[in-house]
C-alpha positions as CSV (number, residue, x, y, z in Angstrom):
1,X,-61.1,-38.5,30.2
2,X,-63.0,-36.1,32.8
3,X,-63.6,-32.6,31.5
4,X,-61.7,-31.7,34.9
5,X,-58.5,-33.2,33.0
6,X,-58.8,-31.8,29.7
7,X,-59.5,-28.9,31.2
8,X,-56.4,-29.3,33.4
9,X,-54.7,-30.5,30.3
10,X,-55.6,-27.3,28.4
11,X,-54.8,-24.6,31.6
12,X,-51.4,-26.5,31.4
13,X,-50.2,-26.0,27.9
14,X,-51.8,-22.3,27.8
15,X,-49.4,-21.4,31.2
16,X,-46.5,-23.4,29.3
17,X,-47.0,-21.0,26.3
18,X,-47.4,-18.0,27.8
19,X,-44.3,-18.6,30.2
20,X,-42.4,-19.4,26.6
21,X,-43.7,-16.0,25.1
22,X,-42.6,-14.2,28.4
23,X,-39.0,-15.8,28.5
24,X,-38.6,-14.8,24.8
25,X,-39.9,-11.4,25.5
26,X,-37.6,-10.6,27.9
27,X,-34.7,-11.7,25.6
28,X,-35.9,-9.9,22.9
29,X,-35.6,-6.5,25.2
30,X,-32.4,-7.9,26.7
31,X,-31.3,-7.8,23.3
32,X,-32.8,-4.6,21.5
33,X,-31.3,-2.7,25.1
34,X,-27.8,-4.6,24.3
35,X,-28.1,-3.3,20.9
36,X,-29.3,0.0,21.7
37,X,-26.5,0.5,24.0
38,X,-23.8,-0.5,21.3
39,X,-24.8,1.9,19.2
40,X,-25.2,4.5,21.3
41,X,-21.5,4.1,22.3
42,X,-20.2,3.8,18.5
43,X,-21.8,6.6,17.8
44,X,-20.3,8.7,20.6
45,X,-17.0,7.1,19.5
46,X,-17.5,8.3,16.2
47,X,-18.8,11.8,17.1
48,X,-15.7,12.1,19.3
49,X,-13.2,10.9,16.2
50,X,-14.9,13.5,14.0
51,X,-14.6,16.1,16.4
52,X,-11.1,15.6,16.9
53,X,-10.3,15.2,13.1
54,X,-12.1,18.6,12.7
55,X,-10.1,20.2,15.2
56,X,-7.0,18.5,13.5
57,X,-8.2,19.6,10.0
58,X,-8.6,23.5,11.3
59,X,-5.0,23.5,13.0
60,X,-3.4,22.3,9.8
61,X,-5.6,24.7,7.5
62,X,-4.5,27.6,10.1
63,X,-0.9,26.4,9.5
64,X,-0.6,26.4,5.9
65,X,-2.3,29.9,6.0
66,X,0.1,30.9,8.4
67,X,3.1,29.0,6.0
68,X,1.5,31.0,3.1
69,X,1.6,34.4,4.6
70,X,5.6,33.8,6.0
71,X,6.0,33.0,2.3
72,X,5.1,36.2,1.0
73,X,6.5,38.4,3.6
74,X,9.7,36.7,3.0
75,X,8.8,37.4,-0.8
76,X,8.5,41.1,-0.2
77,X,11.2,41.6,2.3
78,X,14.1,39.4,0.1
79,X,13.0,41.7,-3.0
80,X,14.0,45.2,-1.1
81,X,17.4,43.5,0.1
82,X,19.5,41.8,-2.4
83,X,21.1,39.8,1.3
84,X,17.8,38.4,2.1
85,X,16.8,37.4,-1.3
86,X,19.9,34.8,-1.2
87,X,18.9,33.8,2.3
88,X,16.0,33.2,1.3
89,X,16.9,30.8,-0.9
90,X,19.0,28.8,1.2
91,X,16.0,28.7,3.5
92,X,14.2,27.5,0.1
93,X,17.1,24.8,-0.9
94,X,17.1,23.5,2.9
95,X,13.0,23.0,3.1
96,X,13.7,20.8,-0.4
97,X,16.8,18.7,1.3
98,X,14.8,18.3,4.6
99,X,11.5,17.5,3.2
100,X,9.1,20.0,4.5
101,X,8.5,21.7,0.4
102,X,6.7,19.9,-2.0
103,X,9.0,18.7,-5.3
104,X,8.7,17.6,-8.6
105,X,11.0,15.8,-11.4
106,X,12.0,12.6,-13.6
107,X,12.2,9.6,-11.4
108,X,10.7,6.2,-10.8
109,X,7.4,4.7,-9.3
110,X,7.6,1.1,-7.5
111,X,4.6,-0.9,-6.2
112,X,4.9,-3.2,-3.4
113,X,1.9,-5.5,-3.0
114,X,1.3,-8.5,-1.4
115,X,1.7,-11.7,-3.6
116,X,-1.3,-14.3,-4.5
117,X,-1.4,-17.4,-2.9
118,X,1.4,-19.9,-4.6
119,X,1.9,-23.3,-3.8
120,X,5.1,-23.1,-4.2
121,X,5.6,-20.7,-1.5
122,X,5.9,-22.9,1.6
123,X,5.7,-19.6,3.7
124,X,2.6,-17.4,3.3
125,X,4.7,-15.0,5.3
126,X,6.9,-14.4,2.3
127,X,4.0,-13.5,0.2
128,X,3.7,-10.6,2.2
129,X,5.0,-7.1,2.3
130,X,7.0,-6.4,5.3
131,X,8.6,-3.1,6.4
132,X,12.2,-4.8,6.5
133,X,10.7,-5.0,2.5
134,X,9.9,-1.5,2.4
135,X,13.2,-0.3,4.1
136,X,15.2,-2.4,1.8
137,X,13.9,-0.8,-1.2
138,X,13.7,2.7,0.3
139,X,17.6,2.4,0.9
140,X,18.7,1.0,-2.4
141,X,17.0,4.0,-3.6
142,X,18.8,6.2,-1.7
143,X,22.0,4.2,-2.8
144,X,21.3,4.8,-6.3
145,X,21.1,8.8,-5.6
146,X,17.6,9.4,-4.9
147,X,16.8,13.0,-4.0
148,X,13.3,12.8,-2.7
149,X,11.2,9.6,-1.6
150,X,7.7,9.2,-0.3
151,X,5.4,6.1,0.4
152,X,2.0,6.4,-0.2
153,X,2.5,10.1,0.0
154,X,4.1,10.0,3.1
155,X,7.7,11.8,2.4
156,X,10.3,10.1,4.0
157,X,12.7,12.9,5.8
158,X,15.9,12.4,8.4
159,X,13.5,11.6,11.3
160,X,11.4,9.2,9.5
161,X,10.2,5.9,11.2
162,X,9.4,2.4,9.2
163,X,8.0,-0.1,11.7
164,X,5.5,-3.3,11.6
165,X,2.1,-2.8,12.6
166,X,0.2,-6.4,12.2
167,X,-0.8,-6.6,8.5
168,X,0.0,-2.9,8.0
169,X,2.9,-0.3,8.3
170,X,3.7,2.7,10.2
171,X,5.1,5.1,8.5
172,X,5.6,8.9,10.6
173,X,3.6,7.9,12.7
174,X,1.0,7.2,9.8
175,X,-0.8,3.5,9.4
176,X,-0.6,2.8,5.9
177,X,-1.6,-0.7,4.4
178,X,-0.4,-2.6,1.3
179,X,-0.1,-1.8,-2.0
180,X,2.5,0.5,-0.9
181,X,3.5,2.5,-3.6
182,X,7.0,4.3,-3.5
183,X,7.7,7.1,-5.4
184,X,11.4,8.5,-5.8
185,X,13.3,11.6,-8.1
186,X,16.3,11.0,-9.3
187,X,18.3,10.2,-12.3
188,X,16.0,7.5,-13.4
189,X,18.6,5.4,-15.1
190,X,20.3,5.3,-12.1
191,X,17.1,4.8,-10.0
192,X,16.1,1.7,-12.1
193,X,19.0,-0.4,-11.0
194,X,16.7,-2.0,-8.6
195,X,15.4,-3.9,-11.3
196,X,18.6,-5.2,-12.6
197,X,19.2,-9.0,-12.0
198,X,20.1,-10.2,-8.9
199,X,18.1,-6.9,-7.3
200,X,16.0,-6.7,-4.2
201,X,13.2,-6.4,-6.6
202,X,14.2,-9.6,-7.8
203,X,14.3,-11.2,-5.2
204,X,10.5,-10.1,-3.6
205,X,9.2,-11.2,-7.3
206,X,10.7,-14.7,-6.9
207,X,8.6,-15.2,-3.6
208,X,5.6,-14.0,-6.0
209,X,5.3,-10.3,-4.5
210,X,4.0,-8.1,-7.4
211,X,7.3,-5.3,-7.1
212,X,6.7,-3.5,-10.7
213,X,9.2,-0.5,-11.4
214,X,8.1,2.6,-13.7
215,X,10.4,5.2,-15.1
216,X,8.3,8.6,-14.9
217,X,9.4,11.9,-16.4
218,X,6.8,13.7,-14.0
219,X,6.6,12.9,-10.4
220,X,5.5,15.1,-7.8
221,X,6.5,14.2,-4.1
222,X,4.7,16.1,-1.1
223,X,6.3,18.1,1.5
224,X,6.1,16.7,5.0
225,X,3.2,17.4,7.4
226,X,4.7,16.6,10.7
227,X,7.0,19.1,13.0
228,X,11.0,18.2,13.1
229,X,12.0,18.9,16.4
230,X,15.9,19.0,16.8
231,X,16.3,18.9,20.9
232,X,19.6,17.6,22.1
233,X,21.9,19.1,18.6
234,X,23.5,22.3,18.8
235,X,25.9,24.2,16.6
236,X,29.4,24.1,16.9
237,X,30.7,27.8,17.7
């Protein structure tokens, strides 16, 4: 072989090589600038979520504040007038019936969670917890006299909404995810009937959902964070 062919050879496999290292060069930036630009848009997502949360988080502080201070004036004005100390408490005895105070007394604690996997389930759907599951339970509970009922510390009031969400729940407008636990006051005897054979309790455990009830002396169920708007009812004159 001539040295004009090796060296032909040689110029050949260096152009190859370098074309290689230029292709892969470019990728490489393609990629860091693809990159670059994901996170550059996460992270103005994520500044934009925590700015609104923030301005969320403010409005509500401002609003208990504002709660706290109605609170005492009404304090101060019901102790000068023995009329508006007793409308005061019906004011009190409504915010308990409608949700919107925080309460505490004897009552149960149930825990909805999905099931393991079980061959003898021919379903996997039914190893799930779905919010026909949840509404089912929450209604027996009101059957059985509860007073007060929250789910994951969302407190269910008159306008409350329990829909599917893919492999979570809405709840007020809330997405909450399984275990769900349920939390109730009542008469606990009479609240524990949803564990009596034959109950919708029962009947989740049989498809292997883990639905464990728990009497509880001291339960403490919180108020409700949205705003009730009442738009169309009026009273009757």
């Amino acid at each position: 072989m001539s040295n004009k062919t090796v060296v032909s050879v040689v110029l050949g496999f260096m152009c190859m090589a370098l074309t290689l290292g230029i292709c892969i060069q470019i990728r490489t930036v393609k990629n860091s600038n693809s990159t670059v630009s994901q996170n550059y848009e996460e992270n103005n997502l994520r500044a934009e979520v925590l700015k609104y949360k923030e301005r969320y988080d403010n409005k509500y502080r401002q609003l208990e504040e504002a709660e706290a201070q109605l609170e005492k004036i009404r304090e101060n004005v019901a102790e000068n007038d023995a009329g508006l100390e007793e409308a005061e408490n019906k004011i009190k005895k409504a915010n308990k019936i409608n949700g919107l105070s925080e309460v505490t007394g004897a009552g149960v604690i149930i825990k909805l969670e999905d099931g393991k996997k079980n061959p003898m389930v021919l379903n996997p759907s039914d190893l799930i917890v779905h919010d026909l599951d949840v509404l089912s339970v929450i209604n027996e509970l009101k059957n059985a006299g509860a007073e007060a009922i929250s789910i994951n510390d969302q407190r269910i009031v008159s306008t409350t909404a329990i829909s599917c969400g893919g492999n979570i729940i809405d709840i007020n407008g809330e997405r909450v995810g399984a275990p769900f636990t349920i939390k109730a006051i009542g008469l606990p005897e009479y609240l524990a009937g949803l564990s009596r054979v034959g109950g919708y309790l029962e009947l989740l455990q049989g498809y292997g959902i883990e639905a464990p009830l728990e009497k509880s002396n001291n339960i403490t169920i919180p108020k409700y964070n949205g705003v009730i708007n009442f738009k169309y009812m009026k009273n009757v004159k």
